[in-house]
Steps between C-alpha positions, in 0.01 A plus 500: 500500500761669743231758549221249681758381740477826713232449701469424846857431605563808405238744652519276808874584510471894506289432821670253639791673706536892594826524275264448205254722617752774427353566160146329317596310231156348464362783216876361301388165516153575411639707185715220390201224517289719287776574287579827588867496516591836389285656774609258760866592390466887514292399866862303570725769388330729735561303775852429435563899562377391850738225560224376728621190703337231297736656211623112407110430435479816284806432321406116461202653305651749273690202377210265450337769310852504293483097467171485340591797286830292397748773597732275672719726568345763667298203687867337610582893619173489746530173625829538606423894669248246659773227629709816624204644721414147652764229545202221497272630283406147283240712240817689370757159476171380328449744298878548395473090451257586253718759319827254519165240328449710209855561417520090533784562741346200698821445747444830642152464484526172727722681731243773566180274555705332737549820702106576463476126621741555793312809574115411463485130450358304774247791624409462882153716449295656244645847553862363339283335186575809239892490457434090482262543204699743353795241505222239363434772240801493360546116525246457255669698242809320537572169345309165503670354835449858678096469400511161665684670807219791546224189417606266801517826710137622434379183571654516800412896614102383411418288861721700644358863414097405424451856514634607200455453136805612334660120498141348314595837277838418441493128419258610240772684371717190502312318354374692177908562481542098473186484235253317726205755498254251654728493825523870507143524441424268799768695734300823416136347533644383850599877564141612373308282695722608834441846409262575226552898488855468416533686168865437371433095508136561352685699217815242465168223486392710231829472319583137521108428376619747200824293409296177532237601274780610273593181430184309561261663307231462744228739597487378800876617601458854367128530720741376830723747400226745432302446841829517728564845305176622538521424879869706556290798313262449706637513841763779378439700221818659505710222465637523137666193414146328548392712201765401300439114551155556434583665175709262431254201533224701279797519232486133504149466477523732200335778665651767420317893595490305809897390548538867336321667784627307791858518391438923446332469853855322620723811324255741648503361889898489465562819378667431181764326707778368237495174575112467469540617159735270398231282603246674300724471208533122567129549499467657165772239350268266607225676341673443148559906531894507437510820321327632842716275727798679368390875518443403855834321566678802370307726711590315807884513380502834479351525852787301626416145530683220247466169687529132289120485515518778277750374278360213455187634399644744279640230326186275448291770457725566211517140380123535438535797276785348274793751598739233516813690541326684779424221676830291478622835670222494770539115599841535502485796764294310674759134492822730592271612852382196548765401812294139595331243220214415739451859459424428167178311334424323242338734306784695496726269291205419237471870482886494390481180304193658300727831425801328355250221319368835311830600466598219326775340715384161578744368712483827777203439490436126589742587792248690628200249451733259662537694829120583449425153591762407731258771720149343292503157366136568412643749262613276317202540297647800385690304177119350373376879519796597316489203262138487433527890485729494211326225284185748529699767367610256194201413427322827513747598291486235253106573455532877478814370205192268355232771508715730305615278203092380513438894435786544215389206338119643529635766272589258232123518368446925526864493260358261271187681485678821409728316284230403275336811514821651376515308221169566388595919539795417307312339209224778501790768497370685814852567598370689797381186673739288409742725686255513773504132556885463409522724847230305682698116382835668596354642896331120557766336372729743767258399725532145467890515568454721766296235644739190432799723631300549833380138498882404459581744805244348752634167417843598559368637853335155534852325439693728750238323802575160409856465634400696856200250531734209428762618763175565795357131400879413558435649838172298588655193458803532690315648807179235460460325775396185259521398206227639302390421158371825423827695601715330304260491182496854502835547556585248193248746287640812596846344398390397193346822442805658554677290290319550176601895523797506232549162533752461239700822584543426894683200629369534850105496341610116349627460884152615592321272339668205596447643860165507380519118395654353822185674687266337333689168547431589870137568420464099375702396823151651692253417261661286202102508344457842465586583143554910395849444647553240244356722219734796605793203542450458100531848430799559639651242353420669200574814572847370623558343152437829335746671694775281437388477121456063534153509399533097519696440799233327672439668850202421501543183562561525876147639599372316212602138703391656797138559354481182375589336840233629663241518272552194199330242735188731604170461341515716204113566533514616836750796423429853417516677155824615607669213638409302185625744274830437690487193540446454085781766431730292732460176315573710137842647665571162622414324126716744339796470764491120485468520098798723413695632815769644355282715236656295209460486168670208430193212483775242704444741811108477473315223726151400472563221736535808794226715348260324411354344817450920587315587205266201548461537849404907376232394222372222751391743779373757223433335168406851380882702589633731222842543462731477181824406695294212652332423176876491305670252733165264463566489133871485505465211688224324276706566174825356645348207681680585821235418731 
C-alpha cells in the first residue's frame, strides 16, 4: 500500500530544487514501487558513502525501506540521521511518527506529525507537496481522528493542486482503511479518468475490485479487478505488484496455473526480494499449500526477515495442518508484537479462538470469538458454523456407530450356519471339521465383538460433540439479533442431547436437561402450535424422573397442560399423525394423573370423578385407542360405580 504512494510527489521533488539535484533518487523510488527494496537499499547505501547534499532524502529512504520491512529500530536510527542533516525535513518527523505508530507510543507520535505539519502543512506551490504527503502518509496510519485529519486535508489540497493525483490516490487509501471500498473505488476511478496511464491507482483499482469480489461473490468484481490489472501490465510490464494482484484475482476465480504463473512472474521481476516472498507464501497459504507456505517462511527467516505478517501466517498456516502446539506458539509471537489492535483483524482472533477450541479450553477461546466480532459482527455466524459443524460430526458418527453393529449383527446368520454345520461334523465324527468350524464360530463370533466394541467407540465420539454443540447454540442465541425459533430449538436439542450422556451419573447433565426444557418453553412463546418441542418436553420429563429414581412424580404434567392448552380445542381431524398421537397420549397422562395422583394403592385415593371425563374424551376422538392403563381405569370405574 505504502509502496503506490511514491509516485509523482516524489520524482517531482528530486527535480524540483538544485539541493536535490545533488544525487538521483528517482532509480530508488522506482526500485521500491516495483518492489525492489533490497536493490534500492544497496543503491542507498552507496550514496550515503557520498554524503551528497540531499543526504536527509537518502536517509528518509533507508528508513522507509526499514518501516515496511518492520525493523523499527533501525528505521527510528535513519529517520532521526535524517532530522540531524535537515532541521525541517517533514518526510523524516513523518516517518519517525510512523515508527513512534507502530510501537503505539501515540503521544509522541502526535508530537511529531505536528512538527511535519508545522513544517509542510499549508503548501504555497506544488514543489513543497512531497514532505505534505509524506505527513498525510503517516496520518493515515495513525488513529481514527488522525485519518479524519489527513481526509479534510486532501479534500482540501484537490482544487487547490488539479495537477496532481496523489490526493485522489490517497483518499483511496482512506477510505479502504475506514471499510468503504465503493468510496475508494470512486476516488480512484476519478484519478483514472484524470490520468488514465497512471499505473499504481490502476493496480490499487485492481486490488479493491479483488477484496470486493472476495466478499461478493460476483464475477463481475473479479473481471473489474481483472481488466484494471491487465491495463497496469499493460502500460508497464515491469511493475510487479500488478502481477501479484492479478494472481491474486485468478486465485479467486479458482484459476490456478494462472495465479501460479503470475505470482512466479511477481518473485521473478523483484528479484526474490524478502518481502515479495512473504507475499508469495501468503500466496501459497492461500493456495491451501501450508506445508509449502512454511518451507518458504523459514527460508525467508533465515535470510533475515521475521515481520508479524510472517508470524501470523506461520501460525495459520499451521492451524490448517493440526500442529496445535505450534501454532498457539506462532499466534502468540505474533499478539506479544502486535503494539496497536487496529493493527490487528479479525481473522486473527478466530484464528486464536479456533486453536484453543481444538485445544480444548473453551473459555480462552470464546474470549477470542468475542473480540473477533467486536472487529466483525457479521462473524457472528461463526457460532452456527461451529454449531451446525459439530451436530454433523455427531451424526456422522452415530451412522458410522449404526453401520457397524448392522455388520456384527449380519454375522449372526454365517455363525449359525457354521454352528449347525458343526453339529452335524460332530454327529458324523469327522473331528477334523468340527474343529475347523469350532475355529471359524470362534473368529466370527471375535468379529462380531470387535464390531460392537467399535460401534460403542464411535458412539462415545458422537457423545463427546453434543455438549460443544450445546455451548455454540448457547452462542447463537445470545448474539441473535431476534428471537428466532429455530435457534433456540436447536439449542434446546443439543441440550437435551447432552443431557442424556450419563444422565444418572452427572448432576450437571439433569441441569442440562432442564436447560433443555426452559428452551423449548421459549420455543411455544414464538410458535405455541408447533409441536416436536412438546414431544421432547415429555421426554425430559421422563428422563428427569429416572434420574432422581420417582418414576411417578408426575413432571410431565407441566408440558402435558401446556399441550393440552393449545391443542384440546383444535379440530382433531385437521391435525397431523403426530400431533394426534400427542394429543391422545396427553389425555391418557392426564386420566391417570386425575385418577390416582399420588400413585396409591389405597382405593380411598382413586377418583373416577377426575379421570374419567379424560378417558372418554380419549375413546371419543379415537374409538379404536389401545392402551391397558386406559382400558383399567374404564373398568375400575364401571365395577365401583364411581362415575
Amino acid at each position: 500500500m505504502l509502496k503506490r504512494m511514491l509516485t509523482l510527489g516524489a520524482i517531482m521533488l528530486i527535480a524540483s530544487t538544485s539541493i536535490w539535484a545533488q544525487v538521483d533518487l528517482e532509480s530508488v523510488i522506482r526500485n521500491i514501487q516495483l518492489e525492489k527494496t533490497a536493490q534500492a537499499e544497496t543503491e542507498l547505501m552507496g550514496f550515503e558513502t557520498q554524503e551528497p547534499k540531499n543526504i536527509d532524502e537518502v536517509y528518509y529512504w533507508l528508513g522507509y525501506i526499514k518501516l515496511i520491512g518492520e525493523s523499527y529500530g533501525e528505521a527510528e536510527t535513519y529517520f532521526k540521521k535524517g532530522i540531524e542533516k535537515k532541521k525541517k525535513s517533514a518526510a523524516n518527523y513523518a516517518g519517525l511518527a510512523r515508527v513512534r505508530l507502530k510501537e503505539n507510543k501515540l503521544s509522541d507520535a502526535t508530537e511529531l506529525l505536528s512538527t511535519a505539519e508545522e513544517i509542510a502543512g499549508n503548501p504555497k506551490k506544488a514543489e513543497q507537496l512531497e514532505g505534505t504527503f509524506q505527513w498525510l502518509e503517516a496520518l493515515l496510519e495513525g488513529t481514527a481522528e488522525m485519518r479524519k485529519q489527513a481526509r479534510a486535508k486532501l479534500y482540501d489540497l484537490q482544487p487547490k493542486f488539479p495537477g496532481t493525483s496523489r490526493p485522489g490516490l490517497l483518499l483511496g487509501t482512506y477510505y479502504k482503511k475506514q471499510n468503504v471500498p465503493g468510496l475508494a473505488i470512486e476516488e480512484l476511478e476519478k484519478v483514472i479518468e484524470k490520468d488514465p496511464s497512471f499505473v499504481p491507482a490502476l493496480e490499487f483499482l485492481a486490488e479493491l475490485y479483488y477484496d470486493k469480489g472476495k466478499e461478493s461473490k460476483d464475477g463481475a468484481d473479479f473481471q473489474k479487478g481483472l481488466d484494471y490489472a491487465n491495463k497496469a501490465i499493460e502500460l508497464d510490464a515491469e511493475y510487479a505488484p500488478a502481477y501479484r494482484i492479478r494472481a491474486e484475482l485468478y486465485l479467486l476465480a479458482k484459476q490456478y496455473e494462472r495465479a501460479r504463473n503470475d505470482m512466479e512472474k511477481y518473485v521473478k521481476q523483484t528479484e526474490g526480494d524478502l518481502k515479495a516472498r512473504v507475499r508469495f507464501a501468503s500466496f501459497l497459504f492461500l493456495s491451501n499449500e501450508f506445508e509449502e507456505a512454511l518451507k518458504e517462511l523459514e527460508s525467508i527467516e533465515k535470510a533475515g526477515l521475521k515481520t508479524n505478517v510472517m508470524r501470523r501466517l506461520k501460525g495459520l498456516s499451521l492451524l490448517q495442518l493440526g500442529r496445535l502446539d505450534e501454532a498457539k506458539a506462532a499466534m502468540d509471537d505474533y499478539f506479544e508484537n502486535v503494539k496497536r489492535e487496529e493493527y490487528i483483524i479479525f481473522q486473527d482472533y478466530e484464528a486464536y479462538g479456533d486453536i484453543f477450541r481444538e485445544m480444548g479450553d473453551l473459555e480462552k477461546a470464546d474470549d477470542n470469538y468475542k473480540k473477533m466480532i467486536g472487529k466483525n459482527i457479521d462473524r457472528t455466524a461463526k457460532f452456527t458454523e461451529l454449531s451446525d459443524m459439530y451436530s454433523k460430526e455427531s451424526k456422522r458418527r452415530l451412522a458410522e456407530s449404526r453401520k457397524l453393529r448392522g455388520e456384527a449383527k449380519a454375522l449372526n446368520d454365517p455363525i449359525q450356519t457354521a454352528f449347525a454345520e458343526r453339529n452335524e461334523a460332530a454327529r458324523m465324527g469327522d473331528s477334523v471339521k468340527t474343529q475347523e468350524l469350532d475355529a471359524k464360530m470362534a473368529e466370527l463370533q471375535q468379529q462380531g465383538k470387535d464390531l460392537i466394541k467399535q460401534s460403542k467407540e464411535v458412539a462415545a465420539e458422537a457423545n463427546e460433540f453434543y455438549p460443544l454443540e450445546a455451548h455454540y447454540r448457547q452462542l447463537v442465541v445470545d448474539y441473535q439479533e431476534n428471537e428466532s425459533l429455530q435457534n433456540y430449538y436447536k439449542l434446546a436439542l443439543a441440550e437435551y442431547r447432552t443431557g442424556l450422556i450419563d444422565i444418572k451419573k452427572d448432576t450437571a447433565n439433569t441441569m442440562m436437561l432442564e436447560k433443555a426444557d426452559e428452551n423449548f418453553v421459549k420455543c411455544h412463546g414464538l410458535k405455541d402450535d408447533y409441536v416436536n418441542p412438546y414431544n421432547y418436553r415429555f421426554r425430559v420429563a421422563q428422563k428427569l424422573e429416572a434420574a432422581n429414581g420417582e418414576d411417578n412424580s408426575w413432571l410431565v404434567i407441566k408440558p402435558v397442560e401446556d399441550y393440552l392448552k393449545v391443542f384440546e380445542q383444535q379440530d382433531f381431524t385437521s391435525l397431523d399423525k403426530g400431533a394426534k398421537r400427542l394429543l391422545l397420549s396427553s389425555l391418557e397422562i392426564m386420566a391417570a394423573y386425575k385418577f390416582n395422583p399420588q400413585n396409591s394403592t389405597n382405593p380411598d385415593d382413586l377418583n373416577c370423578a377426575e379421570g374419567m371425563p379424560y378417558v372418554d374424551r380419549v375413546y371419543e376422538l379415537d374409538p379404536s385407542y389401545g392402551s391397558e392403563s386406559l382400558k383399567s381405569i374404564k373398568d375400575y370405574c364401571e365395577q365401583a360405580g364411581n362415575r
